[in-house]
CHARMM-style PDB file with segment names, atoms N, HN, CA, C and O in Angstrom:
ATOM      1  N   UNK     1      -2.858   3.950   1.411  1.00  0.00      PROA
ATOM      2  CA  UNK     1      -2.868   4.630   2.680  1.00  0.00      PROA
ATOM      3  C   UNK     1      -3.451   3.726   3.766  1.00  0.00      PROA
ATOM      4  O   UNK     1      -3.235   4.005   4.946  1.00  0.00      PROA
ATOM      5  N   UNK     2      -4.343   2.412   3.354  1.00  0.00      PROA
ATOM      6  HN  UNK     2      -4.518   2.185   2.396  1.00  0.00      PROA
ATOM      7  CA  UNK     2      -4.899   1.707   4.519  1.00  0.00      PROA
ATOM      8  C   UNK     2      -4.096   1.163   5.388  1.00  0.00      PROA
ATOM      9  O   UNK     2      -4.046   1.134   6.617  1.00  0.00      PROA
ATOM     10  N   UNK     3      -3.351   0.652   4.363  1.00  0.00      PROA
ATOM     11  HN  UNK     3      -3.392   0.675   3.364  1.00  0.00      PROA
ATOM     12  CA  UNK     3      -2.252  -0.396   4.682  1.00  0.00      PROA
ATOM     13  C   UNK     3      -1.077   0.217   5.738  1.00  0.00      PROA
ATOM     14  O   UNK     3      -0.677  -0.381   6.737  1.00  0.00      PROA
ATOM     15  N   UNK     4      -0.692   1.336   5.358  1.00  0.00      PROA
ATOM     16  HN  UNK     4      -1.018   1.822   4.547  1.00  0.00      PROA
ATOM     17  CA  UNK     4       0.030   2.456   6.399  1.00  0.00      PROA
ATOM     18  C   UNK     4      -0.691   2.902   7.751  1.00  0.00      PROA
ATOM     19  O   UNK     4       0.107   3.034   8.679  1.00  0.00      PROA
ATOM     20  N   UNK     5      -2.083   3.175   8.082  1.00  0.00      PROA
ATOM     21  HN  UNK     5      -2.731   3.068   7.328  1.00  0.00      PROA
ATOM     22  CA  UNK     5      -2.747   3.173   8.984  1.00  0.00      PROA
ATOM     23  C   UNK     5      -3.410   2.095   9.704  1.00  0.00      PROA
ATOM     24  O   UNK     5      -3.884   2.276  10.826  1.00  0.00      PROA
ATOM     25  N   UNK     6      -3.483   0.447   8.802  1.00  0.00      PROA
ATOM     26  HN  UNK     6      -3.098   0.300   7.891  1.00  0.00      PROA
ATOM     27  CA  UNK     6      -3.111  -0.769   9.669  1.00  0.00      PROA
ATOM     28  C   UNK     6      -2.050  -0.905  10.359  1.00  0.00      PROA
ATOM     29  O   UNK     6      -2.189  -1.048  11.573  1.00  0.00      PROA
ATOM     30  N   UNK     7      -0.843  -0.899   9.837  1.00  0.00      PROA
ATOM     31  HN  UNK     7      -0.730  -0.783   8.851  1.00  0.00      PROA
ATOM     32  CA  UNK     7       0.545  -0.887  10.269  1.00  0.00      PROA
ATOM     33  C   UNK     7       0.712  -0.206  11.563  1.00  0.00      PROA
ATOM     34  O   UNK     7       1.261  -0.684  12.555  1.00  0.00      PROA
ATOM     35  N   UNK     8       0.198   0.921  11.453  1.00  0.00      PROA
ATOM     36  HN  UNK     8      -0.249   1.309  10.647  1.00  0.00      PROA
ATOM     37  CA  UNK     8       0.046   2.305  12.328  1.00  0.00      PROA
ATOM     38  C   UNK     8      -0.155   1.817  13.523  1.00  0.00      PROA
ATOM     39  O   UNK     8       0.461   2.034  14.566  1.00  0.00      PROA
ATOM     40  N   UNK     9      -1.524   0.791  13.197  1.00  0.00      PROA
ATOM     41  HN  UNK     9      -2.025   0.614  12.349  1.00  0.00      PROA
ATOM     42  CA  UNK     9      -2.448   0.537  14.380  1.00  0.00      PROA
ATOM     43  C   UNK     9      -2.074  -0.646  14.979  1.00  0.00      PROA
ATOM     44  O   UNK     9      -2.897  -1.159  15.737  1.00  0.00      PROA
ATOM     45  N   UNK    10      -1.022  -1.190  14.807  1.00  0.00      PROA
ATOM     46  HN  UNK    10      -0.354  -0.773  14.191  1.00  0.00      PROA
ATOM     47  CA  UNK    10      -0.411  -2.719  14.765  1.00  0.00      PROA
ATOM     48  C   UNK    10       1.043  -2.419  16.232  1.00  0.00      PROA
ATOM     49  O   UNK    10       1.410  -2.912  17.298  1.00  0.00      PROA
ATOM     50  N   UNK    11       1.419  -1.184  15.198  1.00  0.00      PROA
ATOM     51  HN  UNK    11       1.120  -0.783  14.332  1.00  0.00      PROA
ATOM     52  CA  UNK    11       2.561  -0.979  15.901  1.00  0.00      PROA
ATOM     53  C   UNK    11       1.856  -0.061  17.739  1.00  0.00      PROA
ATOM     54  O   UNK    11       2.092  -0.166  18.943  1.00  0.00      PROA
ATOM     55  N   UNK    12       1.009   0.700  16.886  1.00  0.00      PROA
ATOM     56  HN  UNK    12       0.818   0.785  15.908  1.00  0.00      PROA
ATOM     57  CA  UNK    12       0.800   1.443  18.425  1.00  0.00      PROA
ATOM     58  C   UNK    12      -0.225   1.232  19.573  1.00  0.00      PROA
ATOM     59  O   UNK    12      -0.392   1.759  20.672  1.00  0.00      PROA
ATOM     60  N   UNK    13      -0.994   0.009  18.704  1.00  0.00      PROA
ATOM     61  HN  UNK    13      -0.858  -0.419  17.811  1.00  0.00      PROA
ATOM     62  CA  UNK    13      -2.407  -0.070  19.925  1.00  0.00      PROA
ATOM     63  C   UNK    13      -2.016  -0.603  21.219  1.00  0.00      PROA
ATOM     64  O   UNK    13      -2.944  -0.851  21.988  1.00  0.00      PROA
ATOM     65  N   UNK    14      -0.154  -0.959  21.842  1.00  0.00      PROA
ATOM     66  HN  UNK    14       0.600  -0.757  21.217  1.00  0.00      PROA
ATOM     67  CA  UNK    14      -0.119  -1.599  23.251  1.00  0.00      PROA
ATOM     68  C   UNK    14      -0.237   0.154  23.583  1.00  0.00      PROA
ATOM     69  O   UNK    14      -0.121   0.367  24.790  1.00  0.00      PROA
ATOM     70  N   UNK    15      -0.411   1.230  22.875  1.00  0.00      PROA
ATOM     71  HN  UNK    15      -0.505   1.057  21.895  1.00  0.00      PROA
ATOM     72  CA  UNK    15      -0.050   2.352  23.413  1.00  0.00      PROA
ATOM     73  C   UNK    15      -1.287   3.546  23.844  1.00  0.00      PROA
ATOM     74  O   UNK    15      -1.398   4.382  24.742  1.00  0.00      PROA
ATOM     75  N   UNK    16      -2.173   3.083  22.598  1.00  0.00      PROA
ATOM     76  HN  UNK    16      -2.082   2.405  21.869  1.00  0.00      PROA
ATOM     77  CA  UNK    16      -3.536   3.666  22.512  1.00  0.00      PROA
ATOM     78  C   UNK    16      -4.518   3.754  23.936  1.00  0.00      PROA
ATOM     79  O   UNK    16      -4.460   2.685  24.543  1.00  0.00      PROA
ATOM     80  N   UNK    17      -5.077   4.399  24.361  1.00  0.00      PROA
ATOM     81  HN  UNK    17      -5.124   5.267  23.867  1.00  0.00      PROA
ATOM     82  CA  UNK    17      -6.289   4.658  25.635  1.00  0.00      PROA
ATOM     83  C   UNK    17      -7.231   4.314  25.039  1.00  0.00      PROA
ATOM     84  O   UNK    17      -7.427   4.596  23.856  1.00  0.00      PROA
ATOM     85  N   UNK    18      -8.197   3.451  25.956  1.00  0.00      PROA
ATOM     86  HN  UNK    18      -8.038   3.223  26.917  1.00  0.00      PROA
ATOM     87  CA  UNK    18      -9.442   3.006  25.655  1.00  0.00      PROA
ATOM     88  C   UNK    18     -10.009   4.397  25.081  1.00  0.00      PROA
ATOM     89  O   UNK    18     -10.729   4.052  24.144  1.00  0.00      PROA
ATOM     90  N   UNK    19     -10.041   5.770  25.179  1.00  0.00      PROA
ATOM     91  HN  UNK    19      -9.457   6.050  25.941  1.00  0.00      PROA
ATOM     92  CA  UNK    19     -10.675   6.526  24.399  1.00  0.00      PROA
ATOM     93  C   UNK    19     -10.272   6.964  23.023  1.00  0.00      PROA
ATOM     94  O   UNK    19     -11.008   7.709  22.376  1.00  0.00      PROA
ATOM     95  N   UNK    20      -8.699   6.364  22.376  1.00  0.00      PROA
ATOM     96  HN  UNK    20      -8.101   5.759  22.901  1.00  0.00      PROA
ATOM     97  CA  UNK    20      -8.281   6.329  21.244  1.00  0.00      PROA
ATOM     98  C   UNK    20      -9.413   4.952  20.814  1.00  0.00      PROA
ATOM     99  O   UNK    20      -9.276   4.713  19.614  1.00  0.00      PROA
ATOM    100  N   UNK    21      -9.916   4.503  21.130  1.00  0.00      PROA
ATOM    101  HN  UNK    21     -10.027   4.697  22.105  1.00  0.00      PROA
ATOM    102  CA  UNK    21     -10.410   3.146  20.595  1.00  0.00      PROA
ATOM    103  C   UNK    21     -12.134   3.820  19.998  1.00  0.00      PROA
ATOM    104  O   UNK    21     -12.705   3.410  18.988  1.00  0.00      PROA
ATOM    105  N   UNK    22     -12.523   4.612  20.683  1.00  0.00      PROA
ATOM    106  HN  UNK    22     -12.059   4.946  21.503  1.00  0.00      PROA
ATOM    107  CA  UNK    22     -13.738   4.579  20.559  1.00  0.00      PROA
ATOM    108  C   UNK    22     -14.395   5.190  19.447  1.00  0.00      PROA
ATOM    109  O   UNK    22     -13.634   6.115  19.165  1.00  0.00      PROA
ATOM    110  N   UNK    23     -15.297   5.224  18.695  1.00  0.00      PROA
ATOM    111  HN  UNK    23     -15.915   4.472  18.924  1.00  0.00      PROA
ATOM    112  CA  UNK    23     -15.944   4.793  17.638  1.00  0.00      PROA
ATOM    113  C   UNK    23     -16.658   7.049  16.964  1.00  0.00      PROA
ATOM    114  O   UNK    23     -17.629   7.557  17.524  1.00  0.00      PROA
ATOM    115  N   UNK    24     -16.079   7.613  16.130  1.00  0.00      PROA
ATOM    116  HN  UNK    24     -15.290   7.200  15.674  1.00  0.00      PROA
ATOM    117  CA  UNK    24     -16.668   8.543  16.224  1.00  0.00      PROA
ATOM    118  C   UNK    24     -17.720   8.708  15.289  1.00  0.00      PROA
ATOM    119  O   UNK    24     -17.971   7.594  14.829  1.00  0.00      PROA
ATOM    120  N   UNK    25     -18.570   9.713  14.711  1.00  0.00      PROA
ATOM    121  HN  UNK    25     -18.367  10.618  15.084  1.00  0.00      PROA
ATOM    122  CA  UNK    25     -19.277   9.586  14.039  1.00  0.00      PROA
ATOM    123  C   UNK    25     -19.516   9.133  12.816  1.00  0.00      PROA
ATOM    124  O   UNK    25     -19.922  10.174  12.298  1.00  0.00      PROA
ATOM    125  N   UNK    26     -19.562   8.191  11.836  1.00  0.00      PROA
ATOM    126  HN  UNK    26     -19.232   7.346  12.257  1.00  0.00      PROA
ATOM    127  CA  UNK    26     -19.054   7.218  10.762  1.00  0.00      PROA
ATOM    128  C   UNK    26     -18.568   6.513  11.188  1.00  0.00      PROA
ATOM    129  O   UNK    26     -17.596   6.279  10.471  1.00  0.00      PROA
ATOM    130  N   UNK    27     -18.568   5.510  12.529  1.00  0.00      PROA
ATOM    131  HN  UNK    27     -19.358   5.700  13.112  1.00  0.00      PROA
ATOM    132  CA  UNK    27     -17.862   4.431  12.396  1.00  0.00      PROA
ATOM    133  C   UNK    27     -16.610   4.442  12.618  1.00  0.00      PROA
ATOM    134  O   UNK    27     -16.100   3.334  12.785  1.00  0.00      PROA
ATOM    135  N   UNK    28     -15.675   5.707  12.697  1.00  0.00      PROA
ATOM    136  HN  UNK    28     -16.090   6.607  12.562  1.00  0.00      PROA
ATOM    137  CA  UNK    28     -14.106   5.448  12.915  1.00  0.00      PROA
ATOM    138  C   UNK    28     -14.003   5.689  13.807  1.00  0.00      PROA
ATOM    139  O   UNK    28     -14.654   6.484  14.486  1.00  0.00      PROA
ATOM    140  N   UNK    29     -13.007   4.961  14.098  1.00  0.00      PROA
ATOM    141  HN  UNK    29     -12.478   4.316  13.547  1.00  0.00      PROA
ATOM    142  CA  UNK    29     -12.142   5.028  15.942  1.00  0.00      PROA
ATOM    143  C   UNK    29     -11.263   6.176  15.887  1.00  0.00      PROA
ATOM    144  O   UNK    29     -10.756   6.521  14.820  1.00  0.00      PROA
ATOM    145  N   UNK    30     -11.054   6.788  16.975  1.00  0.00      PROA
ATOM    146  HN  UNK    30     -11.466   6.507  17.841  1.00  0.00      PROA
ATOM    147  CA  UNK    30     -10.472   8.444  17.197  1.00  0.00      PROA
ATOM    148  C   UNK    30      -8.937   7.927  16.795  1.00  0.00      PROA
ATOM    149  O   UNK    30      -8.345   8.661  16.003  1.00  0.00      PROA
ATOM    150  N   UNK    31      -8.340   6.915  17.191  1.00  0.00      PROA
ATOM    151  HN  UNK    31      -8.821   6.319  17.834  1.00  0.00      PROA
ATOM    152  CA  UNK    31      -7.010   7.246  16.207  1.00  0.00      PROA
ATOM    153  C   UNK    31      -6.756   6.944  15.258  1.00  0.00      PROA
ATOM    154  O   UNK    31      -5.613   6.965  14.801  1.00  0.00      PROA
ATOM    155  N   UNK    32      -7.857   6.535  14.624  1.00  0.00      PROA
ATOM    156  HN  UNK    32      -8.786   6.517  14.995  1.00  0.00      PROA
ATOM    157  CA  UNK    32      -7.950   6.431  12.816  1.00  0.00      PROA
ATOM    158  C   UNK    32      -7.877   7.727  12.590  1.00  0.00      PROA
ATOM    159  O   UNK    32      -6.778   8.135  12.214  1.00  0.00      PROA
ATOM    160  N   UNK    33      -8.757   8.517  12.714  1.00  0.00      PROA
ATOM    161  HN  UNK    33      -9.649   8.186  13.019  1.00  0.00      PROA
ATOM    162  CA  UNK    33      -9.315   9.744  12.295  1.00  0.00      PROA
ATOM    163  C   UNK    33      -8.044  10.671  12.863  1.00  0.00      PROA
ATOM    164  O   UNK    33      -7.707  11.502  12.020  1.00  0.00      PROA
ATOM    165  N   UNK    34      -7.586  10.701  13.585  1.00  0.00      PROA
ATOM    166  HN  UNK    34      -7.860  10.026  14.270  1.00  0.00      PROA
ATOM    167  CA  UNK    34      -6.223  11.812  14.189  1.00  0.00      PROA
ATOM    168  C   UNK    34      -4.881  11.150  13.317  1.00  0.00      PROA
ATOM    169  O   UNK    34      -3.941  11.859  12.960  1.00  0.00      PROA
ATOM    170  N   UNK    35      -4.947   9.883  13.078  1.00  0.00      PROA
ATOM    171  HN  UNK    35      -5.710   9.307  13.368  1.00  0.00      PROA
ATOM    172  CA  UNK    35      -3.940   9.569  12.063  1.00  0.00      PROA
ATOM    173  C   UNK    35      -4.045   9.904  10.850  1.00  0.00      PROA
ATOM    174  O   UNK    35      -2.964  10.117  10.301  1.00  0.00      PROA
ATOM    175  N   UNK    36      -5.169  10.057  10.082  1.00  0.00      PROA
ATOM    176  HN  UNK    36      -6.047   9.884  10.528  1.00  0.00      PROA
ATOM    177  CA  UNK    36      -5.388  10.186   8.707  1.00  0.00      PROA
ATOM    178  C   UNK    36      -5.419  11.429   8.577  1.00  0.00      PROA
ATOM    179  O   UNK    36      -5.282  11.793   7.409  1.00  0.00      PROA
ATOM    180  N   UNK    37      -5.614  12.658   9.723  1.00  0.00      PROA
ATOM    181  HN  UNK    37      -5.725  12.362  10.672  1.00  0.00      PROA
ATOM    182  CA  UNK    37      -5.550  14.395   9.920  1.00  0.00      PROA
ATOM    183  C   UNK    37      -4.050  14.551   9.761  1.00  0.00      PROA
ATOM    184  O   UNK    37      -3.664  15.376   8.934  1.00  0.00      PROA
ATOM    185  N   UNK    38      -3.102  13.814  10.498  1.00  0.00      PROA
ATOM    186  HN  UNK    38      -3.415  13.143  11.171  1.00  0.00      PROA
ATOM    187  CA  UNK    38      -1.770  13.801  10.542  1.00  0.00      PROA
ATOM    188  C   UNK    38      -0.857  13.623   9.340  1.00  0.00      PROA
ATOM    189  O   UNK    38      -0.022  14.386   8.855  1.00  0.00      PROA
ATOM    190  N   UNK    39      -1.257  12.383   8.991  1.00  0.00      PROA
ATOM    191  HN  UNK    39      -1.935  11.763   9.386  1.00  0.00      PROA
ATOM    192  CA  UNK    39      -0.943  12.288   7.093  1.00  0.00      PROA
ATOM    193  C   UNK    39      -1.447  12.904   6.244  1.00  0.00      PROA
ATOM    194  O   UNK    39      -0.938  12.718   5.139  1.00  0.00      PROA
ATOM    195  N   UNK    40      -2.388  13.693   6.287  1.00  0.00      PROA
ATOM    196  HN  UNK    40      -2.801  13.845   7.184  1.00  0.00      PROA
ATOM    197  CA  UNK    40      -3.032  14.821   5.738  1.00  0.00      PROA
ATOM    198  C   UNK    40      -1.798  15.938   5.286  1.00  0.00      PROA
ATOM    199  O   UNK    40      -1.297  16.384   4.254  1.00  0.00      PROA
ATOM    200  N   UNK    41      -1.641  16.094   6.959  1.00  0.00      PROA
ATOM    201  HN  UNK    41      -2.047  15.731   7.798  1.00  0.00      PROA
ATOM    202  CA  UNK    41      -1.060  17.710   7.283  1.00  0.00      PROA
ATOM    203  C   UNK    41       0.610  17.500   6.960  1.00  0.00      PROA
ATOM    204  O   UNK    41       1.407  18.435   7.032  1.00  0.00      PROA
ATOM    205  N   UNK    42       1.109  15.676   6.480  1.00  0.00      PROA
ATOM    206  HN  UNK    42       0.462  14.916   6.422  1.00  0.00      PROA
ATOM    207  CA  UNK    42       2.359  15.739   6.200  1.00  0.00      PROA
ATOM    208  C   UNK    42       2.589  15.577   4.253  1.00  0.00      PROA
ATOM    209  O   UNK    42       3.621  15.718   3.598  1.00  0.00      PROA
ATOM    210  N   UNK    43       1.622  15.346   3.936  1.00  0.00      PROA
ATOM    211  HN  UNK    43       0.784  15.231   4.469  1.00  0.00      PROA
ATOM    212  CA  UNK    43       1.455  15.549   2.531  1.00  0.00      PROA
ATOM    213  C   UNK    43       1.156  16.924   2.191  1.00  0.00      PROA
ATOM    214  O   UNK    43       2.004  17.451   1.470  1.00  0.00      PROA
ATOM    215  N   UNK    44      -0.168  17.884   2.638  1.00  0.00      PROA
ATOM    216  HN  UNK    44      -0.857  17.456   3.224  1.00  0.00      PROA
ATOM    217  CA  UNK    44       0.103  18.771   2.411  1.00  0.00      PROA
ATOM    218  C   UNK    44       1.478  19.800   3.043  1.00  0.00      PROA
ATOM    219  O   UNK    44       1.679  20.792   2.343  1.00  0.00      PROA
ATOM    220  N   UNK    45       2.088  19.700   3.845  1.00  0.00      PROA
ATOM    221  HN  UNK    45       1.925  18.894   4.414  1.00  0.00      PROA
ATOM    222  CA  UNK    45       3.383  20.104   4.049  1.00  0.00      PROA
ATOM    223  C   UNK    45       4.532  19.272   3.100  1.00  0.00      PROA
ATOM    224  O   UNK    45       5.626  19.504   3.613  1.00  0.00      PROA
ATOM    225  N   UNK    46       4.604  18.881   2.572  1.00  0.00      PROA
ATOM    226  HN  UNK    46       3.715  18.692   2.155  1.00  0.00      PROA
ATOM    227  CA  UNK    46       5.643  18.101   1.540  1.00  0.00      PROA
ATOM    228  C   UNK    46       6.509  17.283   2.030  1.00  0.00      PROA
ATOM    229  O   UNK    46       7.692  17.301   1.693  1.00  0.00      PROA
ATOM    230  N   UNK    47       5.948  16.366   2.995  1.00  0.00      PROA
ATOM    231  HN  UNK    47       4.986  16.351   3.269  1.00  0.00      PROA
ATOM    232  CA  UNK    47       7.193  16.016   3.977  1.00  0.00      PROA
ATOM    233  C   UNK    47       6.367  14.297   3.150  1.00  0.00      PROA
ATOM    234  O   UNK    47       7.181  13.390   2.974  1.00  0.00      PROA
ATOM    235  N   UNK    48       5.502  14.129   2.904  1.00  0.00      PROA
ATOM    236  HN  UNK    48       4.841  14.866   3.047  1.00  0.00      PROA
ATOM    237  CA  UNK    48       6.069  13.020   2.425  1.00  0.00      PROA
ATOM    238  C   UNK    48       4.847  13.054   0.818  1.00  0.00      PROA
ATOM    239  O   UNK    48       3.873  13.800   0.927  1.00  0.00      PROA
ATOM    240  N   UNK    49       4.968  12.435  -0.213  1.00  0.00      PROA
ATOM    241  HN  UNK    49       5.759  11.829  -0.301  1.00  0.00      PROA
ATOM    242  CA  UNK    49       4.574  12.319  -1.613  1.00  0.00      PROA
ATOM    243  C   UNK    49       3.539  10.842  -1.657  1.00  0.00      PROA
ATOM    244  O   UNK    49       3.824   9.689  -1.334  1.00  0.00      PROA
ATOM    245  N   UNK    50       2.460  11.330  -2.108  1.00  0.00      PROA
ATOM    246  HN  UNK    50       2.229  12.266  -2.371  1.00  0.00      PROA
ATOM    247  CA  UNK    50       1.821   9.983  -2.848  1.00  0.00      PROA
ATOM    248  C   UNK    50       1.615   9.416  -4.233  1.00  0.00      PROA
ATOM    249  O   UNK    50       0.566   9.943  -4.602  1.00  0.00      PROA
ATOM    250  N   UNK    51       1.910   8.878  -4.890  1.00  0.00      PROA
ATOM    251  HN  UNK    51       2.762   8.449  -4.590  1.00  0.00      PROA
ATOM    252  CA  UNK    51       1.786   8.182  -6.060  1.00  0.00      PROA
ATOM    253  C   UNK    51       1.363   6.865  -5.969  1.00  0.00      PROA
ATOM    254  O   UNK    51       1.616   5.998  -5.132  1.00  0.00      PROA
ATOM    255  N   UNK    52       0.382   6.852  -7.394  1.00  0.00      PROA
ATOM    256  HN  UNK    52       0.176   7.555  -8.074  1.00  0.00      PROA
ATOM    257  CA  UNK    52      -0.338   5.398  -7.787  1.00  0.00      PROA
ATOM    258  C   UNK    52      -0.200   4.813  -5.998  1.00  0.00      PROA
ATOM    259  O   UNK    52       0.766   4.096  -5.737  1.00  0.00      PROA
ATOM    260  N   UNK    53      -1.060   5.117  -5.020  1.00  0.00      PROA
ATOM    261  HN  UNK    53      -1.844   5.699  -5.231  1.00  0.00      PROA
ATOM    262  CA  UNK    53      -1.436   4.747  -4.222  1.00  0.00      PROA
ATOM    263  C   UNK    53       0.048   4.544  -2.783  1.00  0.00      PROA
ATOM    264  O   UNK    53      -0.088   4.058  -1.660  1.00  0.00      PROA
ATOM    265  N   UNK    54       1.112   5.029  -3.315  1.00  0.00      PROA
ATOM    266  HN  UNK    54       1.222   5.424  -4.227  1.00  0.00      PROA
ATOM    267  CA  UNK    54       2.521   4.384  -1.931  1.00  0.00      PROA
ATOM    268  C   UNK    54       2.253   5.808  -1.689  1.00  0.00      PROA
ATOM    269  O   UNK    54       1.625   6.644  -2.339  1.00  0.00      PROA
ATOM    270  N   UNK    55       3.090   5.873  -0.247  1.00  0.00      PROA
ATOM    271  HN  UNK    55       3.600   5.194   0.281  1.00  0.00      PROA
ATOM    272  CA  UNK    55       3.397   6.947   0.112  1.00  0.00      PROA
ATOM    273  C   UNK    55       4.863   6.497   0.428  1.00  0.00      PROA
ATOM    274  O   UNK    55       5.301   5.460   0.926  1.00  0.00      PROA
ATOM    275  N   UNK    56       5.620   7.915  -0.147  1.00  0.00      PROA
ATOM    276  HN  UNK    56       5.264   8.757  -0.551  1.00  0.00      PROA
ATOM    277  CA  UNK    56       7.148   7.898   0.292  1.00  0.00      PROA
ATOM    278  C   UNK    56       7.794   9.040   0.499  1.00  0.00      PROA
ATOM    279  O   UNK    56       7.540   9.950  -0.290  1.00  0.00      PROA
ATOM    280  N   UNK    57       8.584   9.243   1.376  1.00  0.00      PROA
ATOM    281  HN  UNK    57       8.790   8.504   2.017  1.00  0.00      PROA
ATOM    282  CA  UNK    57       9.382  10.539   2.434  1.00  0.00      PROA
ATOM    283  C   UNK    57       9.682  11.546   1.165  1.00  0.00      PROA
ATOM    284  O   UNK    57      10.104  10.930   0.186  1.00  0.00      PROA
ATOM    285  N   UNK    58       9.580  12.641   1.021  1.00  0.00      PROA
ATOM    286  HN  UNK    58       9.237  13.142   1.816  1.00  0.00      PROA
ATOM    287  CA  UNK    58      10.379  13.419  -0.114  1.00  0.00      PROA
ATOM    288  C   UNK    58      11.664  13.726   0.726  1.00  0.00      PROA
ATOM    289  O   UNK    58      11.979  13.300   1.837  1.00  0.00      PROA
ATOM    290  N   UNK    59      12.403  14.695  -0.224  1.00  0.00      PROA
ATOM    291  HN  UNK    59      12.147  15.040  -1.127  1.00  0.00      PROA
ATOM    292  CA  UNK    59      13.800  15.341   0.259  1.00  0.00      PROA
ATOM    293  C   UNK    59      13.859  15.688   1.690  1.00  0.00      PROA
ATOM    294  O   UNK    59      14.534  15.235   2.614  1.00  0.00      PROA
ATOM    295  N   UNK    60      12.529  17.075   1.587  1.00  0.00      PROA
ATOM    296  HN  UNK    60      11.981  17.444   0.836  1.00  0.00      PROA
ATOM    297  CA  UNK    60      12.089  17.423   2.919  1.00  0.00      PROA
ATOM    298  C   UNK    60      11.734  16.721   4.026  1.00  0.00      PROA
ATOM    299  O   UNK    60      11.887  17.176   5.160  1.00  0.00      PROA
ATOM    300  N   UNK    61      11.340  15.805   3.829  1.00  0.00      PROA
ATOM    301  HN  UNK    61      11.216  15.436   2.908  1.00  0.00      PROA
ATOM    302  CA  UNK    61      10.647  14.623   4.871  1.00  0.00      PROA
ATOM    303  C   UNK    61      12.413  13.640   5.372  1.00  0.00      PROA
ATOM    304  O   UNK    61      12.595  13.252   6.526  1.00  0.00      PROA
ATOM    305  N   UNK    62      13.077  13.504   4.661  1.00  0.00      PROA
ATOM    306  HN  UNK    62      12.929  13.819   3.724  1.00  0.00      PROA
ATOM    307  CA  UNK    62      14.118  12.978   4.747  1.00  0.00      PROA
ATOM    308  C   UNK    62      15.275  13.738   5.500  1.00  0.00      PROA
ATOM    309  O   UNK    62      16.024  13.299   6.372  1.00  0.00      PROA
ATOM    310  N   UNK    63      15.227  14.958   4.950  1.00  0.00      PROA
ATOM    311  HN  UNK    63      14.619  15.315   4.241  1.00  0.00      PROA
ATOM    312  CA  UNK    63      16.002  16.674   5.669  1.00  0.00      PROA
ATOM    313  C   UNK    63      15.594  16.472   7.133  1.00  0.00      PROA
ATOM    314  O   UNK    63      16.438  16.277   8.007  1.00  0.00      PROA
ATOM    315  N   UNK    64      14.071  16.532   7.414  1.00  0.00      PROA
ATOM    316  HN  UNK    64      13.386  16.690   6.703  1.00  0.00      PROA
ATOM    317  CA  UNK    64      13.488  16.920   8.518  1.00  0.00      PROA
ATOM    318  C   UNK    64      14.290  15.332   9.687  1.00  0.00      PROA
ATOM    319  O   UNK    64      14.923  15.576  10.714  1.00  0.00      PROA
ATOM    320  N   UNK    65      14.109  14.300   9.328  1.00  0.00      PROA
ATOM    321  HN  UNK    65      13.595  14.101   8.493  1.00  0.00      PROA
ATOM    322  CA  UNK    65      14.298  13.112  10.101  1.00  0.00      PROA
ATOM    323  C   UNK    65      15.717  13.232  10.144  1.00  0.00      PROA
ATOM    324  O   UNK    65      16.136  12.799  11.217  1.00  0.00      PROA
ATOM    325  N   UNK    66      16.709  13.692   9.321  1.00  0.00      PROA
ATOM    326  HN  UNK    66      16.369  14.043   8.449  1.00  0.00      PROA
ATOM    327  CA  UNK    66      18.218  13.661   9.386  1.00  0.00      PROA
ATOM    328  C   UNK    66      18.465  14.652  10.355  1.00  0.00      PROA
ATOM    329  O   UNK    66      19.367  14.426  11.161  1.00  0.00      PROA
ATOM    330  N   UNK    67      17.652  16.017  10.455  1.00  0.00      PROA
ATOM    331  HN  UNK    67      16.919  16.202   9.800  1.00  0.00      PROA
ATOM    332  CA  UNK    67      18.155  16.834  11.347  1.00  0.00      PROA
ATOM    333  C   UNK    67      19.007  17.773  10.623  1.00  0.00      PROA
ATOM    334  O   UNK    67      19.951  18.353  11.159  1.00  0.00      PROA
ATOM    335  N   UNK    68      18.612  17.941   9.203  1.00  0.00      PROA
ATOM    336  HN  UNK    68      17.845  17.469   8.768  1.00  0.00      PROA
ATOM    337  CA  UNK    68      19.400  18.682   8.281  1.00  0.00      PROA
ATOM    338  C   UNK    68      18.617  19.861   8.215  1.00  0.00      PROA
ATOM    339  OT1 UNK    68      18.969  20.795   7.494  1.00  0.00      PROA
TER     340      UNK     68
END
């Protein structure tokens, strides 16, 4: 999951507000913490599966992006 929320942060920080940057209690920056709530809420919704550490789209997660 780190590696997906590096990526995350790679692709979106020309996009992030200096207050996505800032530091909340433990040390994490607010769009760490709103990203890892987000992948939370798409695993427990079944939209995407984790095993031995990958994460990958299920049916539903695949349905949902096709527009099926």
């Amino acid at each position: 999951m780190d590696e997906v929320l590096e990526e995350t942060f790679r692709l979106m920080k020309s996009r992030l507000y200096p207050a996505d940057l800032e530091e909340l209690p433990g040390g994490v920056p607010r769009w760490r913490r709103q990203a890892e709530n987000m992948l939370d809420g798409l695993l427990e919704d079944g939209y995407v599966a984790e095993s031995r550490g990958r994460l990958t789209l299920t049916r539903l997660g695949l349905n949902y992006l096709s527009g099926s």
